[in-house]
N, C-alpha and C positions, 0 to 999 in steps of 0.2 A: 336320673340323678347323677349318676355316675357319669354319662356322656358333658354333661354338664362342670362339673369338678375339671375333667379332662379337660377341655376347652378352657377352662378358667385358665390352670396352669398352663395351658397353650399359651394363651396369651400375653399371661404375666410373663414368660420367657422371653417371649417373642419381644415384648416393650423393653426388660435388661438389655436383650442382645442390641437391642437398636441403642439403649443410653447407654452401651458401650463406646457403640461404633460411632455415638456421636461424642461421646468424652475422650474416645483417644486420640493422640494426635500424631499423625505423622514423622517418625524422626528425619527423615528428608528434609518437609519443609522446616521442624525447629532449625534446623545446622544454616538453614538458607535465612530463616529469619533471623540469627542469632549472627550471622553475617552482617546484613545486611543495618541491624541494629548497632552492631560495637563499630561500623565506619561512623557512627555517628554521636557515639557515647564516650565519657571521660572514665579515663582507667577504670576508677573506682564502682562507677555504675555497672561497667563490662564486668569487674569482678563478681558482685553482685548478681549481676544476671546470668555471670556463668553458674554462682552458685544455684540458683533459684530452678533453673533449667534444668542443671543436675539432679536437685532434689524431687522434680516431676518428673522426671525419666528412673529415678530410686519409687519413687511411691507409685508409679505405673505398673512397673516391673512387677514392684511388691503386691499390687493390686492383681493382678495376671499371674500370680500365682498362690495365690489366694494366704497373703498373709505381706510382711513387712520387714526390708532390710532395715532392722532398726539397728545395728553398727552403723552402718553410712548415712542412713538419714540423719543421728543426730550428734554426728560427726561435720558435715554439711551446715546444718543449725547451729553448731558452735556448740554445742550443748554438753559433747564430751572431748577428751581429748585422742590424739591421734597413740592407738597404743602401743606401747615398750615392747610390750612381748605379750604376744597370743598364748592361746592352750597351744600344746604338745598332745603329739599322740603318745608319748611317755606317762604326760600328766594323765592322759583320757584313761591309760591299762591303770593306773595307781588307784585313782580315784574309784573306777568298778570294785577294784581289787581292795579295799578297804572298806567300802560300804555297801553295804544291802539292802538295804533301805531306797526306795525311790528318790524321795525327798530330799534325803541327805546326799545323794549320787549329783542332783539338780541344784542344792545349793553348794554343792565343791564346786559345781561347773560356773556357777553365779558369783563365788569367791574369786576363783581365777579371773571371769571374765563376766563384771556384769550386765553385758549389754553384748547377750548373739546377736550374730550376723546375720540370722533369718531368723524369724518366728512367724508358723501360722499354720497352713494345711487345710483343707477340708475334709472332716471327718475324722483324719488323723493329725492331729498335731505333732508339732516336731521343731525342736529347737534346732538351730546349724551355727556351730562353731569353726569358723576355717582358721586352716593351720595357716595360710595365708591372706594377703590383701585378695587374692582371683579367685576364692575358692574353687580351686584346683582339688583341696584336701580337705576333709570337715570332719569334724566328729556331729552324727547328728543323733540326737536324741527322740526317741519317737516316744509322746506321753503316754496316750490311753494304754499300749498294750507294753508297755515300759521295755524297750529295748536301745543299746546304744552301740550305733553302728560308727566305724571308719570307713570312710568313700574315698574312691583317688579317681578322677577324673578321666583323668588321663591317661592312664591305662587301666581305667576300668574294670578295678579292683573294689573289694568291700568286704569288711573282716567284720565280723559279732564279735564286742565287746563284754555284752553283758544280755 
């Protein structure tokens, strides 16, 4: 019974892995088809499809890492606007520093900024706020076991907040 179950789960892995590998697409050849489409599109359509393109290489991404940049995807869609001003890690010390509360720690961060930059995780969820457009900087929020870290990229730093 057991050897059985195994094998299932074989299996079914084994089919994702291949409807991966058949859903992703190459960013090579997009950059060549996206060439070779806009010598023959009017501005407008080009824009379009640069957005479009954009937004499948966003929800790819988001996909492969098991959750969704929903700043730029629906920034992309029009859907929000391009923003004034991000968290601060000023904002992110305040905010721990004034609230105890999970909830309330999550809706400052949602008051500041209601649409992070990342949301998703397997197993662990975790919201990401970058202090900028390349998330270079983030404040990320990890749900289940409620901690809220600063990451720097780039040198490779990371401070507990809370």
């Amino acid at each position: 019974m057991k050897k059985s179950i195994v094998a299932i789960i074989s299996i079914a892995v084994s089919l994702l892995i291949v409807i991966g590998v058949i859903i992703y697409k190459n960013p090579i050849d997009n950059e060549e088809k996206e060439a070779e489409h806009s010598s023959q599109s009017t501005s407008e359509s080009e824009s379009k499809t640069d957005v479009n393109e954009e937004l499948e290489k966003v929800k790819l991404l988001g996909f492969q890492n098991a959750g969704h940049y929903y700043y730029k995807e629906k920034l992309l869609l029009g859907e929000i606007e391009r923003l004034d001003k991000r968290i601060t890690l000023s904002d992110a010390r305040k905010i721990v520093a004034d609230y105890n509360d999970e909830k309330d720690i999550i809706n400052a961060f949602k008051n500041l900024q209601p649409t992070p930059d990342f949301a998703g995780g397997s197993g662990i969820s975790r919201y990401e706020y970058w202090l900028d457009d390349s998330g270079n900087e983030m404040i990320v929020v990890f749900v289940e076991q409620f901690e809220v870290w600063y990451n720097n990229t780039q040198n490779n730093t990371s401070e507990k907040l809370k």
